[in-house]
mmJSON file of the N, C-alpha and C atoms, coordinates in Angstrom:
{"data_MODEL":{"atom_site":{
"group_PDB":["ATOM","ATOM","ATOM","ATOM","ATOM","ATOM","ATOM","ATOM","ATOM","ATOM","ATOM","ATOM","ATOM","ATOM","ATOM","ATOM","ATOM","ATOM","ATOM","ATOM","ATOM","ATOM","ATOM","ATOM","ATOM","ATOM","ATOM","ATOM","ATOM","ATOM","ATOM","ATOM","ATOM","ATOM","ATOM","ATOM","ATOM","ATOM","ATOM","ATOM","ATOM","ATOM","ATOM","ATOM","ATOM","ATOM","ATOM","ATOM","ATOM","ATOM","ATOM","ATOM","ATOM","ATOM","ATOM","ATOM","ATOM","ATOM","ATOM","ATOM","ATOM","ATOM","ATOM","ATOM","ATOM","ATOM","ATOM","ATOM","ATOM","ATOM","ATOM","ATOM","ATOM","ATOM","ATOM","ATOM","ATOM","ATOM","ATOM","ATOM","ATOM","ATOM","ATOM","ATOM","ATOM","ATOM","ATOM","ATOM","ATOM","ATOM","ATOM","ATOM","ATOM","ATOM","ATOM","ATOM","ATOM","ATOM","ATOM","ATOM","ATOM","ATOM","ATOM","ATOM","ATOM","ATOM","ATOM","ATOM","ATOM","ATOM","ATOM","ATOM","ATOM","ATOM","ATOM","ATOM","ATOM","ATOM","ATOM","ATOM","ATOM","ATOM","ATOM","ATOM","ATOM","ATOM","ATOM","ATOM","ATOM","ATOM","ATOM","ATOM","ATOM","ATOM","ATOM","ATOM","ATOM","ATOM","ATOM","ATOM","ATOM","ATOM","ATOM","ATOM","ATOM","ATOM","ATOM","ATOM","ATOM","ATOM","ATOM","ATOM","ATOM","ATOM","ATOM","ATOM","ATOM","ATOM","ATOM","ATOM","ATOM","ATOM","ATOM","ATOM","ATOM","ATOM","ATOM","ATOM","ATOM","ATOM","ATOM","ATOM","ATOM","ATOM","ATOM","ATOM","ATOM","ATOM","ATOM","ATOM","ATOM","ATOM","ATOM","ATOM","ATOM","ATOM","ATOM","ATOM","ATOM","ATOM","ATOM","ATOM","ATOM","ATOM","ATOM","ATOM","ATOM","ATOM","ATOM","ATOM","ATOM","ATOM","ATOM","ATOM","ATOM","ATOM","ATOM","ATOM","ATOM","ATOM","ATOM","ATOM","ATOM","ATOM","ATOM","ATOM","ATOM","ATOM","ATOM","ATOM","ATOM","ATOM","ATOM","ATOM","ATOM","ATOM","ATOM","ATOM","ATOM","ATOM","ATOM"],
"id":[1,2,3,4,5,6,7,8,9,10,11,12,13,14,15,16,17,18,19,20,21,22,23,24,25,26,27,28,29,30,31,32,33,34,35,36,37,38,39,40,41,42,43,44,45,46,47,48,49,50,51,52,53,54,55,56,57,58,59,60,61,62,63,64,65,66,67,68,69,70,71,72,73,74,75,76,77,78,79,80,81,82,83,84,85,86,87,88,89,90,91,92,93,94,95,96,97,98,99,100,101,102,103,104,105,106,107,108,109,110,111,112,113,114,115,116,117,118,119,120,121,122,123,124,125,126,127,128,129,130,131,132,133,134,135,136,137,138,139,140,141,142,143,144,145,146,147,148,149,150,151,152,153,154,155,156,157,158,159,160,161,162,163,164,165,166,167,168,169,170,171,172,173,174,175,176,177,178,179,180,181,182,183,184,185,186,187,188,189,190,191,192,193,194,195,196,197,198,199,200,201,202,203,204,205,206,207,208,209,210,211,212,213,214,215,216,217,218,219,220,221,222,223,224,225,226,227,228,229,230,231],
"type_symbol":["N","C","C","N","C","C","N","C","C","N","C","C","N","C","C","N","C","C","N","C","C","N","C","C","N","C","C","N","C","C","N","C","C","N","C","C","N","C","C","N","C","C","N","C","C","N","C","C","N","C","C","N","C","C","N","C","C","N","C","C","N","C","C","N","C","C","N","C","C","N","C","C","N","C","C","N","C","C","N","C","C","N","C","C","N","C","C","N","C","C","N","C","C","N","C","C","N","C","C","N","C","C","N","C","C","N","C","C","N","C","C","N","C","C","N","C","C","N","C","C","N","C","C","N","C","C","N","C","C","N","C","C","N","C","C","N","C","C","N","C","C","N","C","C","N","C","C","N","C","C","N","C","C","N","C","C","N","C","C","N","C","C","N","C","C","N","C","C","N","C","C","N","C","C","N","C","C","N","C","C","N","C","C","N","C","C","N","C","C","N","C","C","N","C","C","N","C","C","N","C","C","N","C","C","N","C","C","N","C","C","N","C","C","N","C","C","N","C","C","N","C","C","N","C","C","N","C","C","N","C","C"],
"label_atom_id":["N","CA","C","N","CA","C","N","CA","C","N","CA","C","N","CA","C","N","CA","C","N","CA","C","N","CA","C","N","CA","C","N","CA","C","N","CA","C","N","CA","C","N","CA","C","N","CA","C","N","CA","C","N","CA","C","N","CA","C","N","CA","C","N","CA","C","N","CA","C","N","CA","C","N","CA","C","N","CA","C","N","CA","C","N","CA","C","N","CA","C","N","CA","C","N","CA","C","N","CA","C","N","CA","C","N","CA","C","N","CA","C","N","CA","C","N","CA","C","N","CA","C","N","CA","C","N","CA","C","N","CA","C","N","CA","C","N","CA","C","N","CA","C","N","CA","C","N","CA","C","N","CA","C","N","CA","C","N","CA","C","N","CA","C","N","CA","C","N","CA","C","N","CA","C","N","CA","C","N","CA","C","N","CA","C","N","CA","C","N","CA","C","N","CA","C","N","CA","C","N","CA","C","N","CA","C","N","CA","C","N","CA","C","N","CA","C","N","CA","C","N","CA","C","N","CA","C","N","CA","C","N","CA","C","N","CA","C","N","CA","C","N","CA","C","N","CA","C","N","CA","C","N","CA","C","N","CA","C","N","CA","C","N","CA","C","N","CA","C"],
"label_alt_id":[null,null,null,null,null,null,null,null,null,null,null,null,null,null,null,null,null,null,null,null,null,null,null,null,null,null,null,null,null,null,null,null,null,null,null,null,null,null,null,null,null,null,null,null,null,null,null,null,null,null,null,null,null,null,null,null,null,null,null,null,null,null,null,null,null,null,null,null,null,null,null,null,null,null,null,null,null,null,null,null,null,null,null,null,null,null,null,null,null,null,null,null,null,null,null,null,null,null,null,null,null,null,null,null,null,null,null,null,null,null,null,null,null,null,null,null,null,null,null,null,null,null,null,null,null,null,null,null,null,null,null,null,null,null,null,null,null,null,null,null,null,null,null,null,null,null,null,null,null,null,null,null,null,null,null,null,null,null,null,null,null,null,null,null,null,null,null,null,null,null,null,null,null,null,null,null,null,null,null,null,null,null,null,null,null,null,null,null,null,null,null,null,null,null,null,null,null,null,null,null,null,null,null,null,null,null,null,null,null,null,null,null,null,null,null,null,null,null,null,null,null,null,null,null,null,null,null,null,null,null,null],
"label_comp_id":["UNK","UNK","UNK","UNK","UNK","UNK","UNK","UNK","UNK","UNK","UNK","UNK","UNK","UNK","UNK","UNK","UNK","UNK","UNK","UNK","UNK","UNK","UNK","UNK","UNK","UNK","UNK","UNK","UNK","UNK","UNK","UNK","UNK","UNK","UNK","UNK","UNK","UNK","UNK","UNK","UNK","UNK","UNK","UNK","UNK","UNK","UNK","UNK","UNK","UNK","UNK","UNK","UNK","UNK","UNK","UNK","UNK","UNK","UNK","UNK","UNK","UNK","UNK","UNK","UNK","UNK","UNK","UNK","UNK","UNK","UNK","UNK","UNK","UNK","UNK","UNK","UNK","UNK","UNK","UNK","UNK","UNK","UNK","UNK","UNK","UNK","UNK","UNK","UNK","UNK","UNK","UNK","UNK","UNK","UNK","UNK","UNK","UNK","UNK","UNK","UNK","UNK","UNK","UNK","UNK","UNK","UNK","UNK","UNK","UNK","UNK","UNK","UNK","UNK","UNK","UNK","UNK","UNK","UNK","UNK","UNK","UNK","UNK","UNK","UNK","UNK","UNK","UNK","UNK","UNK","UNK","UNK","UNK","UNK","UNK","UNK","UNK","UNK","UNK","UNK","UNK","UNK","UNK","UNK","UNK","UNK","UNK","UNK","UNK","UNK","UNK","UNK","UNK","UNK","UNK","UNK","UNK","UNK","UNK","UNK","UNK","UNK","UNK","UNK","UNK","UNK","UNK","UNK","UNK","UNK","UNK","UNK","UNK","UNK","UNK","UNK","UNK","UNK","UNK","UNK","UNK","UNK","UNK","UNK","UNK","UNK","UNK","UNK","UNK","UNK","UNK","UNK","UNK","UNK","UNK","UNK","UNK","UNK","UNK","UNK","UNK","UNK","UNK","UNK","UNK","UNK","UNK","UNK","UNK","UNK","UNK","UNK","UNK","UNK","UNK","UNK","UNK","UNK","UNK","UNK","UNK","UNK","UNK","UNK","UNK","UNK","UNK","UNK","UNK","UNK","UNK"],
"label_asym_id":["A","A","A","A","A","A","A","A","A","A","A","A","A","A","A","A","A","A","A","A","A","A","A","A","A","A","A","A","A","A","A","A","A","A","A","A","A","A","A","A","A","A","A","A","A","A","A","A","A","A","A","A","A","A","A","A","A","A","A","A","A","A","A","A","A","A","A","A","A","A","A","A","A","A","A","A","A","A","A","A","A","A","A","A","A","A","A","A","A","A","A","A","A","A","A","A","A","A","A","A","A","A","A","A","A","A","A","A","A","A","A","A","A","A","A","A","A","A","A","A","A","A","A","A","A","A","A","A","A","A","A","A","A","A","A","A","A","A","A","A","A","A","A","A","A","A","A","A","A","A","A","A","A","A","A","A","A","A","A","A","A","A","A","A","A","A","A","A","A","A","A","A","A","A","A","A","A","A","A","A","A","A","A","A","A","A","A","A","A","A","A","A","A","A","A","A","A","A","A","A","A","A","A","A","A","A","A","A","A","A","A","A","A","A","A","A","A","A","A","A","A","A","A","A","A","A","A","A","A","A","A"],
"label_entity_id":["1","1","1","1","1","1","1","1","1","1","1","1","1","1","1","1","1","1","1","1","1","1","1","1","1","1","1","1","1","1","1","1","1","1","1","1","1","1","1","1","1","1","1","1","1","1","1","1","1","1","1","1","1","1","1","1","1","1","1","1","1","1","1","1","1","1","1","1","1","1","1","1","1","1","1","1","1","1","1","1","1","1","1","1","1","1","1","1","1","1","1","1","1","1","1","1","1","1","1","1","1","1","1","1","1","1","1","1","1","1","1","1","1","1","1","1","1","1","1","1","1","1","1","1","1","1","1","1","1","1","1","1","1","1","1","1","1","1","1","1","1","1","1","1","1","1","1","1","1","1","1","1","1","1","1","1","1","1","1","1","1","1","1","1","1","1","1","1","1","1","1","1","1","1","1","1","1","1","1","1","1","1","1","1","1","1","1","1","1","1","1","1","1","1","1","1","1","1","1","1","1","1","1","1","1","1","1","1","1","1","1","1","1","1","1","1","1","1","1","1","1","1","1","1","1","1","1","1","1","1","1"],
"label_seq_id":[1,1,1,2,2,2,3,3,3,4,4,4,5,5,5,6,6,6,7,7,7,8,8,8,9,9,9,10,10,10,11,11,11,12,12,12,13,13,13,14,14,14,15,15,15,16,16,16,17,17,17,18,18,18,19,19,19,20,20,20,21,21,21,22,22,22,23,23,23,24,24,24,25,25,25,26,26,26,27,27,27,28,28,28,29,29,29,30,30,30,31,31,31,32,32,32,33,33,33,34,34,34,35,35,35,36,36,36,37,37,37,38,38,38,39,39,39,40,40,40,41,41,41,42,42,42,43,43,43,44,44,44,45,45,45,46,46,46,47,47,47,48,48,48,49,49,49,50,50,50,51,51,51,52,52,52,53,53,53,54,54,54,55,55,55,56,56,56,57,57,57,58,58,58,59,59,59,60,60,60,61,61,61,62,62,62,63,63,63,64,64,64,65,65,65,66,66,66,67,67,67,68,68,68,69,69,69,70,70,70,71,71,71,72,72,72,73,73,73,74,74,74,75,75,75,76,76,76,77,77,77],
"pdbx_PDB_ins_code":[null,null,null,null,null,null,null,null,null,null,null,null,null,null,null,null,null,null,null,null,null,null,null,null,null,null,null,null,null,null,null,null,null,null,null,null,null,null,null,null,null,null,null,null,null,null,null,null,null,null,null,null,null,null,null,null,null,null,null,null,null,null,null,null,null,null,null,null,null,null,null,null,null,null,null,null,null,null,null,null,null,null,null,null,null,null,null,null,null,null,null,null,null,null,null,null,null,null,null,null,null,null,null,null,null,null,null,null,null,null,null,null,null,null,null,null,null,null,null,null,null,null,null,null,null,null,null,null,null,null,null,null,null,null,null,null,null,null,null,null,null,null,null,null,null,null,null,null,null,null,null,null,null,null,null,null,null,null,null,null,null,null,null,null,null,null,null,null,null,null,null,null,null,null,null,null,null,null,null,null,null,null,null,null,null,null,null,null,null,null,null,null,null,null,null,null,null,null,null,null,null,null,null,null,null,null,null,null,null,null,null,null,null,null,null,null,null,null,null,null,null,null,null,null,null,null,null,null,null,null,null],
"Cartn_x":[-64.916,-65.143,-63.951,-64.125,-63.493,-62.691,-61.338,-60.259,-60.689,-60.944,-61.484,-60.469,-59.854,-58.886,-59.264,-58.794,-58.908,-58.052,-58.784,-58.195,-56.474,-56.244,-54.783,-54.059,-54.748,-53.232,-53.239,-53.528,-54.001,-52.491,-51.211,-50.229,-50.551,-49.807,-49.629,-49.669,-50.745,-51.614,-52.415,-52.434,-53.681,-54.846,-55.574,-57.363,-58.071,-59.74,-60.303,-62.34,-62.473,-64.005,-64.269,-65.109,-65.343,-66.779,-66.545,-67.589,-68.475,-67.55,-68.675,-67.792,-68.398,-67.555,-67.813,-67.037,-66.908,-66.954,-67.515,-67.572,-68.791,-68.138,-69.023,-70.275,-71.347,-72.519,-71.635,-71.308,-70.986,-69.284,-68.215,-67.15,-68.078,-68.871,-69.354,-70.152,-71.285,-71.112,-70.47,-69.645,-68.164,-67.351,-67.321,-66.494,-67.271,-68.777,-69.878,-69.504,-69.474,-69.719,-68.641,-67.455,-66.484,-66.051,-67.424,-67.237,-67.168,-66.73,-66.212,-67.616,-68.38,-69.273,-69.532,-69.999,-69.982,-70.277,-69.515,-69.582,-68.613,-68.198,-67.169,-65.824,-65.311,-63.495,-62.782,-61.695,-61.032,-59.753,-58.787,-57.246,-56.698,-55.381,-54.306,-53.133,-53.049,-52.366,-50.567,-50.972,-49.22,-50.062,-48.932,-48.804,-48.121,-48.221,-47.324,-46.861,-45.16,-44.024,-44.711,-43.999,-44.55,-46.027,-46.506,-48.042,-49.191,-48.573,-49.191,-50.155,-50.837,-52.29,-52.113,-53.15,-53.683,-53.801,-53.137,-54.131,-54.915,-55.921,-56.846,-57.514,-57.665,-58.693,-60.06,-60.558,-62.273,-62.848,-62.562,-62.771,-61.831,-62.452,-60.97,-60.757,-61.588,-61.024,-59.894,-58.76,-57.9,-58.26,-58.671,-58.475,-57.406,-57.602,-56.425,-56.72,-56.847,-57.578,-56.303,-57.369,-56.085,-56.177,-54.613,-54.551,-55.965,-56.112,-57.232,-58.236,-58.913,-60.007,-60.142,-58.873,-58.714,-59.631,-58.818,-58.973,-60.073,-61.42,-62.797,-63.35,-62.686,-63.206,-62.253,-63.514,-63.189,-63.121,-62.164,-62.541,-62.356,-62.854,-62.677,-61.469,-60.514,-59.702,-59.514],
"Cartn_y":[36.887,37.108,36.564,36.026,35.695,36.598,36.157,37.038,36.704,37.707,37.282,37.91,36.889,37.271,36.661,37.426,36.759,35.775,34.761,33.226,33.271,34.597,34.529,35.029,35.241,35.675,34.812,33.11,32.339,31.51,31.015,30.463,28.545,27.971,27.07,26.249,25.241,24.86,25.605,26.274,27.025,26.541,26.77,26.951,27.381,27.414,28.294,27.829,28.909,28.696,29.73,29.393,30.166,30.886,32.412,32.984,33.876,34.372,34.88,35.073,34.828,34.843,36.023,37.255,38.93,39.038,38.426,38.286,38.482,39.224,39.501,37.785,37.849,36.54,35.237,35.785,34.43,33.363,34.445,34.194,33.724,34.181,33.736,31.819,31.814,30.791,29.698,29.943,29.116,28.578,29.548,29.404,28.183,28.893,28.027,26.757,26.46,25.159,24.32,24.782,24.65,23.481,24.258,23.901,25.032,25.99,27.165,27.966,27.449,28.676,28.37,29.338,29.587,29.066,28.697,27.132,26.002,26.049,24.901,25.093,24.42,24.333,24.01,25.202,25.261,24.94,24.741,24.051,25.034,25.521,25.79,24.696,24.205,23.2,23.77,24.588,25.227,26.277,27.311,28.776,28.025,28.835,28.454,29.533,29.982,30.535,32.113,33.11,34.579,34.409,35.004,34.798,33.371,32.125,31.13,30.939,30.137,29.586,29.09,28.766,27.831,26.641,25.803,24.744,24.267,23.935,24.429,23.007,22.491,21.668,22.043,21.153,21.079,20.42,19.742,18.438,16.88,16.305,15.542,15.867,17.218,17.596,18.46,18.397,19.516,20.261,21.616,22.118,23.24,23.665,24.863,26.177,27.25,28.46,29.811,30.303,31.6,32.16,33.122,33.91,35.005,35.795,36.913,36.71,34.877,34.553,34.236,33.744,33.938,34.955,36.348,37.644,37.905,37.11,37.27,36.608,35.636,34.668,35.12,35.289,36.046,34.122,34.235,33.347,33.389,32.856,33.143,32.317,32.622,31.85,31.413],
"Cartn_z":[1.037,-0.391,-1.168,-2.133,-3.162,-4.15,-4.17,-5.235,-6.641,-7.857,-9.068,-9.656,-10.849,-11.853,-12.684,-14.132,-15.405,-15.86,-16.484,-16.96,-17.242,-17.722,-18.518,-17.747,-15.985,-15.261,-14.236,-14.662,-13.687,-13.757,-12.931,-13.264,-13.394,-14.061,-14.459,-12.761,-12.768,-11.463,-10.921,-11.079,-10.268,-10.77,-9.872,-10.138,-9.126,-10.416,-9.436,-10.096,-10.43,-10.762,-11.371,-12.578,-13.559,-12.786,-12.849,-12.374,-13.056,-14.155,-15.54,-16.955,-18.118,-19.253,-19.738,-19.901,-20.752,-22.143,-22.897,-24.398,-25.329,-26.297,-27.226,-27.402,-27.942,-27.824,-28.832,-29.499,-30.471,-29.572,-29.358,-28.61,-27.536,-26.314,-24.846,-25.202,-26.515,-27.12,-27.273,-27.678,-28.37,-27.033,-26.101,-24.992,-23.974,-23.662,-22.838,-23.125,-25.1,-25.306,-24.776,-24.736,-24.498,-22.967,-22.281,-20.879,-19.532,-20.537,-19.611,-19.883,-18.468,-18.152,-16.497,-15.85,-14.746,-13.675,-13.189,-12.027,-11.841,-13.446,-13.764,-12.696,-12.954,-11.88,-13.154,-13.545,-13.968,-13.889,-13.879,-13.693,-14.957,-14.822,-15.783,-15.398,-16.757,-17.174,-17.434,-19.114,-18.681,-19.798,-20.326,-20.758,-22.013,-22.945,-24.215,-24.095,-25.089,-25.111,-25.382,-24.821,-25.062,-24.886,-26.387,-26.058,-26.632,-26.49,-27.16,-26.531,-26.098,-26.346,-24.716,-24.388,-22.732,-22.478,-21.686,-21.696,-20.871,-20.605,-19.426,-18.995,-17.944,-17.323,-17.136,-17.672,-17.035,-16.286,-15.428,-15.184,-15.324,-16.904,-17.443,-18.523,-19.356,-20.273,-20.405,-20.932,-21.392,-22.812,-23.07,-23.563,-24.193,-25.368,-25.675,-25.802,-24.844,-25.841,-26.164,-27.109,-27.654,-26.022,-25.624,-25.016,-24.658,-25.846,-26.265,-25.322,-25.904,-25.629,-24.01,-23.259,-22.332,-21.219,-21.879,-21.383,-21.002,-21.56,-21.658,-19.99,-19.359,-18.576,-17.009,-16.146,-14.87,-13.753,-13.074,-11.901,-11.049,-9.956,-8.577,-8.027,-7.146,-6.612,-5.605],
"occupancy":[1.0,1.0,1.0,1.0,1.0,1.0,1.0,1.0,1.0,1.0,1.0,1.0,1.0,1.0,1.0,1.0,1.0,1.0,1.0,1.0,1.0,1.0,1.0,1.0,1.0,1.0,1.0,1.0,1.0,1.0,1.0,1.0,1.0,1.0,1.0,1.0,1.0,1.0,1.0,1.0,1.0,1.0,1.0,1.0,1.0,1.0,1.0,1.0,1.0,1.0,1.0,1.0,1.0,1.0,1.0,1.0,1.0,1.0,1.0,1.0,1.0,1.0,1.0,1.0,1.0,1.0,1.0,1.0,1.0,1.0,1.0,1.0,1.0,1.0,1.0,1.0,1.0,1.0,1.0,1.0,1.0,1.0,1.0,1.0,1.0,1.0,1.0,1.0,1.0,1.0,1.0,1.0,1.0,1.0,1.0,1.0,1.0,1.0,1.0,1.0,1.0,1.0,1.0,1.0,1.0,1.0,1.0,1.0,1.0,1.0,1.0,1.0,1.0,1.0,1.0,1.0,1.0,1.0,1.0,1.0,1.0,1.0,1.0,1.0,1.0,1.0,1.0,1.0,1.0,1.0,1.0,1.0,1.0,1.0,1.0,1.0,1.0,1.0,1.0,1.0,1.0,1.0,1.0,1.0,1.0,1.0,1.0,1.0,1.0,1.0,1.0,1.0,1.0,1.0,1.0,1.0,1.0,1.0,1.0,1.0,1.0,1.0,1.0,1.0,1.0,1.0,1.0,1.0,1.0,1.0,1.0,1.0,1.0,1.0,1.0,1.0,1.0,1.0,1.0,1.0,1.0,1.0,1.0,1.0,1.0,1.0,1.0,1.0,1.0,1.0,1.0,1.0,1.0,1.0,1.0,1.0,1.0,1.0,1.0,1.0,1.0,1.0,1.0,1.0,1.0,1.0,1.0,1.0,1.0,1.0,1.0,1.0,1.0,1.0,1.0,1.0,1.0,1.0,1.0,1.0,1.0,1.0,1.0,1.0,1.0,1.0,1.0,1.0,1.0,1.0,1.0],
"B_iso_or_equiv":[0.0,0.0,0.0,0.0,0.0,0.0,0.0,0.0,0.0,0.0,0.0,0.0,0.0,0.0,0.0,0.0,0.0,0.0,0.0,0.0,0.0,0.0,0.0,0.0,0.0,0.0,0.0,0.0,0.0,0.0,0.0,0.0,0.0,0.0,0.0,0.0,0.0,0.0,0.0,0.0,0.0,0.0,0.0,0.0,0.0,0.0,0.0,0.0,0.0,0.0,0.0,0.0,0.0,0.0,0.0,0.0,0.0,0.0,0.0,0.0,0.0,0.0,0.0,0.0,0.0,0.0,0.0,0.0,0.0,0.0,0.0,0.0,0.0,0.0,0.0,0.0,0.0,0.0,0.0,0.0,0.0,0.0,0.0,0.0,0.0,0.0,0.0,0.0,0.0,0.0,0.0,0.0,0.0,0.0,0.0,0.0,0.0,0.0,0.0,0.0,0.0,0.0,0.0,0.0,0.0,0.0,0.0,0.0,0.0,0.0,0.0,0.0,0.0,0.0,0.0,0.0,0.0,0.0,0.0,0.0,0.0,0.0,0.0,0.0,0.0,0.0,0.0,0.0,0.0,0.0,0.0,0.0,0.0,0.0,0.0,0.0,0.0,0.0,0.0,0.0,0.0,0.0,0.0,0.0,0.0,0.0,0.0,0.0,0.0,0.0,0.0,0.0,0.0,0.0,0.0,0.0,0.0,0.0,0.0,0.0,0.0,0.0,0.0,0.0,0.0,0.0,0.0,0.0,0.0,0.0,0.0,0.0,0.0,0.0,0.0,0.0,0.0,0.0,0.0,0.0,0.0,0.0,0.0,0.0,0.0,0.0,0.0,0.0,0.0,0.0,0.0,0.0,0.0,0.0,0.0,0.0,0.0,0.0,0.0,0.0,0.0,0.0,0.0,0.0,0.0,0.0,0.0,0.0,0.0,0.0,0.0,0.0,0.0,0.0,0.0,0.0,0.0,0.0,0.0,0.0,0.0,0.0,0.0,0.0,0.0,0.0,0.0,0.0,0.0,0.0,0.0],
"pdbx_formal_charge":[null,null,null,null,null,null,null,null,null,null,null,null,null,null,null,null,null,null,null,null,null,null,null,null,null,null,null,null,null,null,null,null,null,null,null,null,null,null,null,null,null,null,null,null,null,null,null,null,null,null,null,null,null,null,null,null,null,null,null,null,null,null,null,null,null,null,null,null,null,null,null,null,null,null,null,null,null,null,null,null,null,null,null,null,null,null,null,null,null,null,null,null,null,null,null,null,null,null,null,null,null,null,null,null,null,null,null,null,null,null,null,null,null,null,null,null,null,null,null,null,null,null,null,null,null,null,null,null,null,null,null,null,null,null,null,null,null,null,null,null,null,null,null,null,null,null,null,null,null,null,null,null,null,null,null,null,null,null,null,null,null,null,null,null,null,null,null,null,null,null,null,null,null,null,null,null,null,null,null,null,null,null,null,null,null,null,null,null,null,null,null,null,null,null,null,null,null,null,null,null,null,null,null,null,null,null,null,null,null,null,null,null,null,null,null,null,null,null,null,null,null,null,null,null,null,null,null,null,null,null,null],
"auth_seq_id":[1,1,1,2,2,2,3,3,3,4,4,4,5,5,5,6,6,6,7,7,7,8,8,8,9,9,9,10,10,10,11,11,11,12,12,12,13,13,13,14,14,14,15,15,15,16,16,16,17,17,17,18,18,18,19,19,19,20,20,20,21,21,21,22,22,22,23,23,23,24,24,24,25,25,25,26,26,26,27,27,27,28,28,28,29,29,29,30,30,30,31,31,31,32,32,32,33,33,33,34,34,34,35,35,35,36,36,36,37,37,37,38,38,38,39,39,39,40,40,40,41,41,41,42,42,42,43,43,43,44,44,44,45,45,45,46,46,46,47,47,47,48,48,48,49,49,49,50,50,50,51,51,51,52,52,52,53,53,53,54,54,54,55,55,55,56,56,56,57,57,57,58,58,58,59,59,59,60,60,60,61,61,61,62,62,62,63,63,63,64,64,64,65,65,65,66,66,66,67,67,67,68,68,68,69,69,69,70,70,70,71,71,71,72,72,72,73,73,73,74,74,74,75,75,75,76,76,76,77,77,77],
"auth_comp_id":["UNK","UNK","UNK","UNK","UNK","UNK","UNK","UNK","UNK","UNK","UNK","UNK","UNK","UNK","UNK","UNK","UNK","UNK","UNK","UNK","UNK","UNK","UNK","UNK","UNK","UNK","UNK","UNK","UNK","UNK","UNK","UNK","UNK","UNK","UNK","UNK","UNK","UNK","UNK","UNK","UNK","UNK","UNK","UNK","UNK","UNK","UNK","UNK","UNK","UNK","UNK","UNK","UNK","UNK","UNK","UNK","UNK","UNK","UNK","UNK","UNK","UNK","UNK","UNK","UNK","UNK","UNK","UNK","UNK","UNK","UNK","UNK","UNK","UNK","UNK","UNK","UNK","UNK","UNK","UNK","UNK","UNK","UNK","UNK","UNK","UNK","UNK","UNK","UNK","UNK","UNK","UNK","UNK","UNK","UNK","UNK","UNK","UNK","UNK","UNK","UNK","UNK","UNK","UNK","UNK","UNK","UNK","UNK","UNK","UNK","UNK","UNK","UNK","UNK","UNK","UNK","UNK","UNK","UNK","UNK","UNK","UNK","UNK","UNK","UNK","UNK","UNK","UNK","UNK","UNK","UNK","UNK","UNK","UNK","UNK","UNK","UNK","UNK","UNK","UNK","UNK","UNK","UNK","UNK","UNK","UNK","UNK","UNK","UNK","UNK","UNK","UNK","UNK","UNK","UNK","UNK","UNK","UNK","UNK","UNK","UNK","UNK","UNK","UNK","UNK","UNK","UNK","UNK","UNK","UNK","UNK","UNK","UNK","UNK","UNK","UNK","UNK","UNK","UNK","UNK","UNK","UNK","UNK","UNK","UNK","UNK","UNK","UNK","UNK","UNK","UNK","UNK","UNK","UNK","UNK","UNK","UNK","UNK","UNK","UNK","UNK","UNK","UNK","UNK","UNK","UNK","UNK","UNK","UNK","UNK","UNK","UNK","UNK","UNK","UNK","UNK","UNK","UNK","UNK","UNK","UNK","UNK","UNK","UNK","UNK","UNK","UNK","UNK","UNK","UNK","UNK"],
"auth_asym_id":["A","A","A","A","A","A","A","A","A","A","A","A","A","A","A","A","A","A","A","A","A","A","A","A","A","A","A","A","A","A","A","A","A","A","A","A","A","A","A","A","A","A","A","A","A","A","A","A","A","A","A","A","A","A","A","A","A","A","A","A","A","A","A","A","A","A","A","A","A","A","A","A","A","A","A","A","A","A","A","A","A","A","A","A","A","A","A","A","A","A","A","A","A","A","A","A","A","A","A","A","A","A","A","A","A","A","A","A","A","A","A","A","A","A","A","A","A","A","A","A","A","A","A","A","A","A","A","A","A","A","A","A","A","A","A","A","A","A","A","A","A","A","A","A","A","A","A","A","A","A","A","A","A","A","A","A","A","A","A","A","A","A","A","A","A","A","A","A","A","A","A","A","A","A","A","A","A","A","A","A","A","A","A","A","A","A","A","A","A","A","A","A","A","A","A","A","A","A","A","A","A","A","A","A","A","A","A","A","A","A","A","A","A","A","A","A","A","A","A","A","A","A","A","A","A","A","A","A","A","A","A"],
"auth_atom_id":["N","CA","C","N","CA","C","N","CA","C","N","CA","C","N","CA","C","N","CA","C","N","CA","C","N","CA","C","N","CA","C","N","CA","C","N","CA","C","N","CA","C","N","CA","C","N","CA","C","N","CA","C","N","CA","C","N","CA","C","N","CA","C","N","CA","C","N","CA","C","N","CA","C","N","CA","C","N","CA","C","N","CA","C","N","CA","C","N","CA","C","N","CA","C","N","CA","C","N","CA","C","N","CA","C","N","CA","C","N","CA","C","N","CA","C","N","CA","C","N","CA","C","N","CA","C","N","CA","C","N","CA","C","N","CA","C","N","CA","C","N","CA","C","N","CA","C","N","CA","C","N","CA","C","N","CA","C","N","CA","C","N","CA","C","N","CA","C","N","CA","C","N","CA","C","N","CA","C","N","CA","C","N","CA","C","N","CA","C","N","CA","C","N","CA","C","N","CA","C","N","CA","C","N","CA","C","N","CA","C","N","CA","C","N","CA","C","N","CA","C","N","CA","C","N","CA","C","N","CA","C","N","CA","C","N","CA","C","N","CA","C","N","CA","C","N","CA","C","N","CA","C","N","CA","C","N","CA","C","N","CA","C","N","CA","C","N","CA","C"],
"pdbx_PDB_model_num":[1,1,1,1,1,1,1,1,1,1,1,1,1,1,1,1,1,1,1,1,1,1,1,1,1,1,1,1,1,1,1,1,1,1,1,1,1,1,1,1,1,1,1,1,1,1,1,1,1,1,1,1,1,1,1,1,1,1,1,1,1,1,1,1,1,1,1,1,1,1,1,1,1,1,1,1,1,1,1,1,1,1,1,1,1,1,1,1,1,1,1,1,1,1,1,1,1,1,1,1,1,1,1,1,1,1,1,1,1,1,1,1,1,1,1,1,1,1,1,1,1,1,1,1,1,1,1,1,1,1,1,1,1,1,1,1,1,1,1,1,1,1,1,1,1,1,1,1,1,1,1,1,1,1,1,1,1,1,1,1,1,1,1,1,1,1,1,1,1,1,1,1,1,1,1,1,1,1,1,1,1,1,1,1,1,1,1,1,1,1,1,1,1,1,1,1,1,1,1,1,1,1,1,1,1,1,1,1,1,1,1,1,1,1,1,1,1,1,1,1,1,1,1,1,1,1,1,1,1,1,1]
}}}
């Protein structure tokens, strides 16, 4: 079985696989479109300072998300 942690305690290289997004419909939305829905391979790129923002692999996209929104997205490692 697979170790599941949330997106924002994933360190800078790691990855894993997005296995379900925890969010209210409009945020789970926003996020899906994003790329990040369940199946994808995720990558953490780096952490911004204290609590800044993500930057995340999708594939060959890099994205940025708030911390918060993070919190919402479970993956397997």
């Amino acid at each position: 079985m697979q170790d599941t942690k949330l997106l924002d305690y994933l360190v800078p290289g790691q990855a894993g696989q997005v296995v379900a997004v925890h969010a209210t419909e409009d945020l789970r939305r926003r996020l899906v479109a994003l790329g990040l829905k369940p199946g994808n391979r995720i990558e953490l790129i780096r952490r911004g300072l204290f609590t800044g923002p993500l930057q995340v692999r999708i594939g060959t996209t890099d994205i940025i998300i708030r911390r918060r929104d993070a919190r919402h997205i479970e993956i397997a490692v």
